[in-house]
VMD Tcl script that draws the C-alpha trace (Angstrom):
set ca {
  {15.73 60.63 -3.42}
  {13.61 57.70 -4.47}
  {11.04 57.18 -2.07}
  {8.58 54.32 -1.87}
  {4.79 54.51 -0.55}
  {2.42 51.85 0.88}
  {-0.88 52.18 0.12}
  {-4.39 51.12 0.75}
  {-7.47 51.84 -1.00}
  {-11.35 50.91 -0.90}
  {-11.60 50.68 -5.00}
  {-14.87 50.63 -4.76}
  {-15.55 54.40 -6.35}
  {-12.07 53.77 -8.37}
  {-12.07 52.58 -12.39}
  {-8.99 50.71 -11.63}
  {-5.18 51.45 -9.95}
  {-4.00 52.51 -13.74}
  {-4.79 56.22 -15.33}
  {-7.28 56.45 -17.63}
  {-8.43 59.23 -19.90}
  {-10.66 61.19 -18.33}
  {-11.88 58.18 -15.18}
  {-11.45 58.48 -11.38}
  {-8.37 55.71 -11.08}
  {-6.11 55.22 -7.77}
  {-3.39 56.47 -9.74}
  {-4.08 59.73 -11.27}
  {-5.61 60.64 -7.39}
  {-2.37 59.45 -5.89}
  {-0.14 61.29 -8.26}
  {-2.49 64.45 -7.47}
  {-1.60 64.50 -3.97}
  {1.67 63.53 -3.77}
  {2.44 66.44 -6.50}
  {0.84 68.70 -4.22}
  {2.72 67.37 -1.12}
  {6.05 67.56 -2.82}
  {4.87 70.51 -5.45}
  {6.66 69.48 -8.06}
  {5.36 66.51 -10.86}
  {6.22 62.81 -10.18}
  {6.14 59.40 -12.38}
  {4.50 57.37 -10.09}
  {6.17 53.79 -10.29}
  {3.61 50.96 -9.14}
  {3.88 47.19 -8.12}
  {0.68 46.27 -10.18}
  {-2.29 46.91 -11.43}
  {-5.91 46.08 -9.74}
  {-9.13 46.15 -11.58}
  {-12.16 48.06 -11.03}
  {-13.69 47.53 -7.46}
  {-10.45 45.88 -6.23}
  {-8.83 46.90 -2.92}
  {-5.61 47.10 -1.73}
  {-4.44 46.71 2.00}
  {-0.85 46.69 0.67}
  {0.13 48.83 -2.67}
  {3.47 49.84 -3.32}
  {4.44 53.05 -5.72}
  {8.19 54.56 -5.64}
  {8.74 58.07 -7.29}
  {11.73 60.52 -6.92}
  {11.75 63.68 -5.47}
  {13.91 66.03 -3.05}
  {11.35 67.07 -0.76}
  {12.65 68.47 2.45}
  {9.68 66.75 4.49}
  {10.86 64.15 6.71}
  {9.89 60.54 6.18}
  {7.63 60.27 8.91}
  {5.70 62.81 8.07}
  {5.05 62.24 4.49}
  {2.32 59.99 4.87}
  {0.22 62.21 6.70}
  {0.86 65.26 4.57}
  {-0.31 63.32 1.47}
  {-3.45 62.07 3.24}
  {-3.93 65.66 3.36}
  {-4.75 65.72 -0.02}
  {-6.26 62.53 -0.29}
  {-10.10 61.31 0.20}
  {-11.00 58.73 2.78}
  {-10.56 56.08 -0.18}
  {-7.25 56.02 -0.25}
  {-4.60 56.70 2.61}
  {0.03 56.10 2.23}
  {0.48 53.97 5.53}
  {4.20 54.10 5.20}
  {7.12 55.82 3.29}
  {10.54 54.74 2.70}
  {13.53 55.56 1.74}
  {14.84 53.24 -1.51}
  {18.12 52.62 -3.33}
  {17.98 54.69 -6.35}
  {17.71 51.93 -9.16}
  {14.88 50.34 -6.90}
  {11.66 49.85 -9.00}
  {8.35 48.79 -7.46}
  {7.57 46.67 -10.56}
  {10.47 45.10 -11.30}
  {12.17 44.77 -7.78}
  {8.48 42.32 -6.50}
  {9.35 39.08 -6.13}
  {5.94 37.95 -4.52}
  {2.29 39.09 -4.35}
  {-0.46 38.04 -1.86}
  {-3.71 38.40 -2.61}
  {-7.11 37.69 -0.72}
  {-10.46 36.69 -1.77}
  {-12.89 37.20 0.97}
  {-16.40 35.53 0.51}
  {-19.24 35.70 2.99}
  {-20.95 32.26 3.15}
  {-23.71 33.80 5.67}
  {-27.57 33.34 4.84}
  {-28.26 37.08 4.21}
  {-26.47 39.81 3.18}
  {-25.12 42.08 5.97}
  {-24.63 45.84 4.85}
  {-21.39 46.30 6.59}
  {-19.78 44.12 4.10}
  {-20.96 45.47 1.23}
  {-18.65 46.17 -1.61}
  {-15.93 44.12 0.96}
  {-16.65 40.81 -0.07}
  {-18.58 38.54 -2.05}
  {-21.99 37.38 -0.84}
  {-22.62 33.57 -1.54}
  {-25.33 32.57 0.49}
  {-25.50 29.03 -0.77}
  {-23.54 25.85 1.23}
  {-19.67 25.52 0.48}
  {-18.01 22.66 0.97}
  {-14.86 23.60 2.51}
  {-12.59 20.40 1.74}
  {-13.78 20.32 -1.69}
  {-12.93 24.15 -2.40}
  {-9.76 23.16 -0.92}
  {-8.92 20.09 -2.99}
  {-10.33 21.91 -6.37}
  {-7.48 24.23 -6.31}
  {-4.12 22.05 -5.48}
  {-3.77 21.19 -8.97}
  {-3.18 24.89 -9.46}
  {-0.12 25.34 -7.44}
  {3.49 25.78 -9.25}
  {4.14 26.84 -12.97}
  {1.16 26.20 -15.24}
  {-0.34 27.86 -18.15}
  {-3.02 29.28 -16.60}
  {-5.10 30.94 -20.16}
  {-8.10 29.24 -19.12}
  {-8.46 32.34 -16.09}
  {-7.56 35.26 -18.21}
  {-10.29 37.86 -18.62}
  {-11.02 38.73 -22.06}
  {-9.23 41.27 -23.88}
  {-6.04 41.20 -21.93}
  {-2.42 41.25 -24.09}
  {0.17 39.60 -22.30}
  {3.33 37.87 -23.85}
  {2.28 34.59 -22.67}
  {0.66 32.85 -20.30}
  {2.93 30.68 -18.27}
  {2.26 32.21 -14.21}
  {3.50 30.38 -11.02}
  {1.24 30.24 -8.01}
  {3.65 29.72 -4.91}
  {0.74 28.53 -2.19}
  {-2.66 28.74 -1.99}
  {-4.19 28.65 1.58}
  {-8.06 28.56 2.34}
  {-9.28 29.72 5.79}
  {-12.71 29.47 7.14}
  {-13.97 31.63 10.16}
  {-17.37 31.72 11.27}
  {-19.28 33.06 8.31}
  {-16.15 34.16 5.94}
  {-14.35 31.80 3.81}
  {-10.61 33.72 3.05}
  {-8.61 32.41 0.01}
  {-5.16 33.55 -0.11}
  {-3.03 33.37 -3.06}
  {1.10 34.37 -3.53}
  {2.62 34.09 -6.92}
  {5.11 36.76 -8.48}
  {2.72 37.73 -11.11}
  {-1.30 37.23 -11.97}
  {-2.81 37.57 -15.47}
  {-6.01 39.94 -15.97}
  {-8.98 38.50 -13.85}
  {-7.10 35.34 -13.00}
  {-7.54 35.56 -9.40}
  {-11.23 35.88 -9.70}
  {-11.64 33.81 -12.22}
  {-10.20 30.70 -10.31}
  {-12.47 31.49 -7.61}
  {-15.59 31.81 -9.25}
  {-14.40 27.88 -10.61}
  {-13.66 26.33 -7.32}
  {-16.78 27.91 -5.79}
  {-19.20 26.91 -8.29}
  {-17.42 23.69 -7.95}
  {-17.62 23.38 -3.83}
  {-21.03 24.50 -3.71}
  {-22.20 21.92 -6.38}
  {-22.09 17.93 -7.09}
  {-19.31 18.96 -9.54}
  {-15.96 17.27 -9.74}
  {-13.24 18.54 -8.26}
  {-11.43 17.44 -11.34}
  {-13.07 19.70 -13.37}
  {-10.48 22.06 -12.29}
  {-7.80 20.45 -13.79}
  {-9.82 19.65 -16.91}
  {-10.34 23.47 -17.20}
  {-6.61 24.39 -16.46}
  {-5.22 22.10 -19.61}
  {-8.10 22.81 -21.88}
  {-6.32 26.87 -22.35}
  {-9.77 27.92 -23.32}
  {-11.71 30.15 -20.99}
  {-14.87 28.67 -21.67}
  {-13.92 25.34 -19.91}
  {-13.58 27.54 -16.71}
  {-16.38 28.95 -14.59}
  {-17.66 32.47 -13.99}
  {-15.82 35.10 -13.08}
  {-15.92 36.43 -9.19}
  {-17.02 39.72 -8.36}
  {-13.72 42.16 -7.74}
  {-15.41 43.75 -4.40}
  {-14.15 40.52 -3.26}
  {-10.81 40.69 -3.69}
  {-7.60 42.87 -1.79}
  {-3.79 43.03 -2.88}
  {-2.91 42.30 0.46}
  {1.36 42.89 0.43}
  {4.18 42.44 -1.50}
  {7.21 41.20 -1.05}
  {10.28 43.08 -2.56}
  {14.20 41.83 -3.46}
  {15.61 45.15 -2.72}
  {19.49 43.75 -3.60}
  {18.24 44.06 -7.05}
}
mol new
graphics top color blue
foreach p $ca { graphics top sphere $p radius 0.5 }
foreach p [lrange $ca 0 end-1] q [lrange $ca 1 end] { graphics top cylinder $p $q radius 0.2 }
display resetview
């Protein structure tokens, strides 16, 4: 059976979604408990990859196995074996060529910033603490130019190795309540820091005399250094994906 997971995690304590040699990542905890759940090993087979600190309301990993535990149990036997970081919300039975990877057609992801005067401990490590004045229009305006196909090298993180750098952002939607400012992004893929990146720009743009047009400038310059800093990932949650399962 292939079998497909949703997952959410606080990354906070996490180096990352992706295995590492010899570091605490989502993955190599996750594969832990579901290979104790189902006692035999697995290949887990994820959506994407989030960086250090990032969360995820929405995570998808498929793996095969013929456990005899029934589908609506399976979550809470591998939460069993799982610390309070990281919890499967939902398990599925998928075709057998389904891939979590290759079978995404969109992600959404949030950036969550709190615009309040001081910090507040109960979101700490859940967002991004900018106590200075944001102008909401402006943020709003600095990142239109963004949306569709672009080569977006200017908001890659250093050190990544990608084939190219041509992404597609499908919407971008900004959302203001009370004290939070909530920037959602959907695309089908996102280069290394990208996300964070872009809204380190537009909010060092929006909280400055700036032009807005500076985001545009920085977008078909292709250099990172024409862009601005780079947001903290504590910030940030893969919030769902959406999946062509015909594939």
């Amino acid at each position: 059976m292939n079998i497909r997971l949703k997952v959410t995690y606080d990354g906070t304590k996490f180096y990352g979604f992706q295995k590492q040699p010899k570091l605490k990542t989502v993955e190599g905890v996750l594969t832990k408990a579901v290979e104790d759940t189902v006692k035999h090993k697995v290949k887990l087979f994820y959506s994407g990859r989030t960086d250090r600190g990032v969360h995820a309301l929405g995570q998808y990993v498929n793996f095969y196995s013929n456990t005899t535990i029934d589908l609506g149990n399976l979550p809470r036997v591998i939460n069993f074996h799982l610390p309070n970081e990281i919890s499967v919300i939902e398990a599925k039975l998928v075709k057998d060529d389904f891939h979590c990877r290759y079978n995404s057609i969109e992600k959404h992801y949030r950036y969550v910033i709190f615009n309040g005067k001081y910090k507040n401990a109960l979101f700490y490590n859940r967002s991004w603490h900018y106590p200075f004045k944001i102008d909401e229009d402006k943020l709003k305006k600095s990142l239109e130019c963004l949306i569709g196909e672009h080569d977006f090298k200017s908001f890659m993180g250093r050190d990544a190795i990608v084939k190219d750098t041509i992404r597609t952002l499908y919407r971008i939607d900004v959302k203001k309540e009370n004290n939070f400012i909530y920037i959602d992004f959907y695309g089908k893929s996102f280069l290394k820091n990208m996300i964070r990146i872009i809204v380190g720009t537009a909010v060092q743009i929006a909280s400055s005399d700036r032009d807005v047009n500076l985001m545009r400038e920085a977008l078909y310059a292709k250099e990172r250094k024409y862009a601005g800093l780079t947001a903290p990932p504590h910030g940030l949650y893969l919030m769902n994906i959406r999946f062509d399962e015909e594939k």
